[in-house]
N, C-alpha and C positions, 0 to 999 in steps of 0.2 A: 504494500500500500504506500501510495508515496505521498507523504505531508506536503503541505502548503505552509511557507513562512510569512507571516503578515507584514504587508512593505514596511519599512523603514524610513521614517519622519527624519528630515535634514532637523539642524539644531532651530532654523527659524522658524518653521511651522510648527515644534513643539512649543517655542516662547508666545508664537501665533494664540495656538490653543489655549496654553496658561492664565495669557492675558486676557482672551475674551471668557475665560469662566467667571472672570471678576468683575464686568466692565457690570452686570445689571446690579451688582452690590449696591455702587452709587444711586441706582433710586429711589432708594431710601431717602434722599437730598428731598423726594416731594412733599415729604411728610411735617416737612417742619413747621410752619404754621399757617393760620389762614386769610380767609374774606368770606361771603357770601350767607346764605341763612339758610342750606339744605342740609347740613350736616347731622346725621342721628349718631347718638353714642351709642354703643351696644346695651344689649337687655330687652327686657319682654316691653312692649309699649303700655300694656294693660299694668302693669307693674311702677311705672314709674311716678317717682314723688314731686313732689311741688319743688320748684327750683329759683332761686333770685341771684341775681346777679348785680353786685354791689361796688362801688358806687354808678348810681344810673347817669347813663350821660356822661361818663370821663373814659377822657383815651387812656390808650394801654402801649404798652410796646411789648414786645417778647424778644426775649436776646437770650441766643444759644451762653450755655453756664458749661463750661470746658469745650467737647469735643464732642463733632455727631460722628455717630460711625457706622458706617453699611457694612456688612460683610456676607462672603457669598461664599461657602467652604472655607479655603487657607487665603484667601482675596480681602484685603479691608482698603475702605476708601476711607477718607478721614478729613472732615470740612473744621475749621477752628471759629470761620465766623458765621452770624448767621440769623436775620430780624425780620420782624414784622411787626406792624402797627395797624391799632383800629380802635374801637369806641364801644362802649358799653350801651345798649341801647338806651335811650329816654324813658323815666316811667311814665303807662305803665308796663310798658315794652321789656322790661330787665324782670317781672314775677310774671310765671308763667305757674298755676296750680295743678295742672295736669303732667307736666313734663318738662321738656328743654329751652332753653332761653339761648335764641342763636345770637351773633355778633360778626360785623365784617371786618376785614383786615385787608393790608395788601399783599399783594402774592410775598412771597416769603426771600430775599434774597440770600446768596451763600456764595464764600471766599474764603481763598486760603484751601484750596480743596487738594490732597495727594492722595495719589493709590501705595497698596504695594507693591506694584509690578511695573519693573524697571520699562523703559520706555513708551509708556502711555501714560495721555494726559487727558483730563475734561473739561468742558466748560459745560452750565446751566444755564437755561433761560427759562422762567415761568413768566404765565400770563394767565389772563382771564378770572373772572369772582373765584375766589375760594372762599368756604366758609368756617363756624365752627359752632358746635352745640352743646351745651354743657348740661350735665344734669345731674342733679344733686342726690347723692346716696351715700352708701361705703363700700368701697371708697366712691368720689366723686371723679364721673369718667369725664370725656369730651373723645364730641366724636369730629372730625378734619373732616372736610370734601376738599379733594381734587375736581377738580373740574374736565372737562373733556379735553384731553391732549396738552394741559393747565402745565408741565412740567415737562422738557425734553431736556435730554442729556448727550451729548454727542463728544464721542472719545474722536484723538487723533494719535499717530504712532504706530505700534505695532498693527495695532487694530482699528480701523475707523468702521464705528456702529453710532448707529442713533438708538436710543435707549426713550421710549413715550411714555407716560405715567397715564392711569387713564384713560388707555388709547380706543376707547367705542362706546362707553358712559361715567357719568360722574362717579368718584370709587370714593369710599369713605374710610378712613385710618384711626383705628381708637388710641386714645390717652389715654394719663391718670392727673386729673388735677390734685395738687395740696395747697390748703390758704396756708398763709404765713407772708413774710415779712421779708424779701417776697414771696407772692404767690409760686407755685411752678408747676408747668406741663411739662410731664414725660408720656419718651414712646418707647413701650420695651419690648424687641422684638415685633414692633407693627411692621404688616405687609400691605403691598397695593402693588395691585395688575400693573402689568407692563407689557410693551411690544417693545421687540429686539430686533432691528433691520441691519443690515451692513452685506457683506462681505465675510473673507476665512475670518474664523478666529474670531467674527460676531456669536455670543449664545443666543442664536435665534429660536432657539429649542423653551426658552426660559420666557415664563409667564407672571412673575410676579419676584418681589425682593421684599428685603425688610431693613428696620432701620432703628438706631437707640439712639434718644438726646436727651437733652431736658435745658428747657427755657427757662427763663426767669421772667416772670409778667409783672411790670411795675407800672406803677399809674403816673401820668404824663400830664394830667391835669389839675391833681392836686401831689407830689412827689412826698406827703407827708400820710398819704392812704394805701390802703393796700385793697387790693381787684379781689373780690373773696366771693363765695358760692355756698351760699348755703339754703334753706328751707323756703 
């Protein structure tokens, strides 16, 4: 019986491969924060408590507190900065007794971004409403909307792919808020769909990624309150 030896990868289509198993890490970068007012948090809708959101009517900002990081297997991308701004609605738009109390923002910007994989590099662009929805429990979640196609990522280098968050309806990314002094959203391990296009060494196979941060939401209107969620 005579075996078959499985071809032999030159050294650049393996570095090809390695790099594109990494590149959909970074869409994670969607998740960071929001705009718009369709955002549900997870949990049963029949379930959910009365939710406020305090102070009514002051802006917010959210600013990444260390480092967000995507990873995809042995792959991590690692952004250092990283904000978004918006407003608490008006009362009595901030009590909501059935449920979620949404809030707009602007799409979320990010800098300072590296992979681990030697010669590839990214840039991000978002646009369009994103939003976010808070709802008061234990703990107290929020849930993010991307928006449709709200988030693209395009690597250059070994691998040139476009990386879409989003990419054929609004996708929603859960958090965990804590009040304090400041307030802060994390994402631990949230995912949201993706489309992977490119070329070799794109994972066009990959349908989704995940992503861990945590912001710091401090009030912009009055710098001596703190943005808090409760009953």
């Amino acid at each position: 019986m005579t075996m078959t030896q499985p071809a032999r990868r030159t050294p650049r289509q393996r570095a090809l491969l390695t790099a594109g198993t990494g590149i959909v890490a970074a869409l994670g970068l969607s998740l960071a924060m929001t705009t718009a007012a369709t955002a549900q948090p997870a949990g049963p809708p029949s379930a959910a408590a009365a939710t406020t959101v305090s102070p009514a009517g002051h802006g917010f900002t959210a600013t990444l507190s260390g480092k967000a990081t995507f990873k995809a297997g042995s792959v991590t991308v690692t952004c250092t900065t990283s904000s978004s701004s918006g407003q608490v609605p008006d009362a009595p738009g901030n009590h909501n007794p059935d449920g979620t109390v949404s809030s707009s923002t602007t799409p979320a910007t990010y800098g300072s971004c590296t992979t681990s994989m030697p010669g590839v590099s990214a840039t991000v662009t978002t646009s369009g409403a994103w939003g976010v929805a808070m709802q008061n429990g234990a703990p107290v979640t929020a849930g993010l909307t991307i928006p449709v196609g709200g988030f693209v990522l395009k690597t250059s280098g070994l691998a040139s792919c476009t990386v879409t968050a989003a990419p054929t309806s609004a996708a929603t990314v859960n958090g965990t808020w804590t009040n304090g002094a400041p307030s802060t959203l994390a994402f631990a391990n949230a995912s949201v769909p993706v489309k992977v296009t490119g070329g070799f060494g794109c994972p066009t196979s990959s349908t989704s990624s995940t992503f861990n941060a945590v912001y710091q939401v401090g009030d912009t209107t009055d710098p001596a309150s703190q943005i808090t969620v409760t009953g």
